[in-house]
C-alpha positions, 0 to 999 in steps of 0.5 A: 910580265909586270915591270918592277919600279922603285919609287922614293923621295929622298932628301940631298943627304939621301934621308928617306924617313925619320922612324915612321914619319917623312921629315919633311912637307913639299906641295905637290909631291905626294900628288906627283905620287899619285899620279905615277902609281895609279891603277898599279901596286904598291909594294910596301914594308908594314911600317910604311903601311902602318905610316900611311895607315890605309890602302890607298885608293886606285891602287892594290897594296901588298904588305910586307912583314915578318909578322905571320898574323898580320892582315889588313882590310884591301890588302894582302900580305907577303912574308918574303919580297919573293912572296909579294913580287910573285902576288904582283905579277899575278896582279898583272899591273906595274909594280912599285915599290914604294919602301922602306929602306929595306926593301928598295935595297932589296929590289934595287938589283930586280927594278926596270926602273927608278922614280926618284925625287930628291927633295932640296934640303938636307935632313936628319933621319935614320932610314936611308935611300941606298947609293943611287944611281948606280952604273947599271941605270941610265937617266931618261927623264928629269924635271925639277918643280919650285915648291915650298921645297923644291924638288927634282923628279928623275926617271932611271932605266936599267941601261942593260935592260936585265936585272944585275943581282950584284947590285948593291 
């Protein structure tokens, strides 16, 4: 069984996106991106698809949307976080979720685990992070990068190691 895994960087006031943009610009932080979700899939609402713009090489993209005509080259297409997840497994890779607000609110209650980087520097924004960490996930790593922005990249488990669907 794949295991599902958030991935997200939010700001100190938990700003993850200002309409499609990230508000902000840190070296070294869509590199450690990267590296986290190569070779795995990514999960990801068409507005966040349609911010980033292409498929990013390495990984397979499975594209969230209401839209029943929506299609892009290299990807597929879900209309349900059931839907996507069920395409992931068949994939067989790590599964991240890689946003937006929605979705992580969606699959926070389903995650084994959560990669969260927390930009230091509050932001004006209208798409959010949802209340995290939450008592159903224990902290398991942590380091924090110097940048123009700094940053601190923390891994959570699911401390029960079952998903809790009442989880907000």
């Amino acid at each position: 069984m794949s295991s599902i895994h958030i991935i997200a960087a939010r700001s100190l006031n938990n700003v993850i996106g200002r309409g499609s943009d990230i508000p902000w610009k840190v070296k070294g932080e869509r590199k450690l991106f990267k590296e986290i979700t190569m070779g795995g899939t990514l999960i990801m609402g068409r507005v966040t698809f349609e911010s980033i713009g292409r498929p990013l090489k390495g990984r397979s993209t499975i594209i969230v949307t209401r839209k029943k005509e929506f299609q892009h080259d290299g990807c597929q297409v879900a209309h349900s976080i059931d839907e996507a997840l069920l395409l992931a497994k068949q994939i067989g890779k790590t599964i991240f979720v890689v946003g937006g607000g929605e979705l992580y609110r969606q699959c926070l209650p389903l995650a084994d685990r959560v990669h969260l980087t927390t930009i230091n520097t509050e932001v004006e924004g209208d798409i959010y992070f949802p209340d995290f960490p939450s008592k159903n996930f224990e902290l398991i790593q942590e380091k924090t990068y110097k940048s123009n922005i700094d940053y601190c990249y923390q891994i959570y488990r699911r401390s029960n190691g079952v998903p809790c669907l009442s989880e907000p």
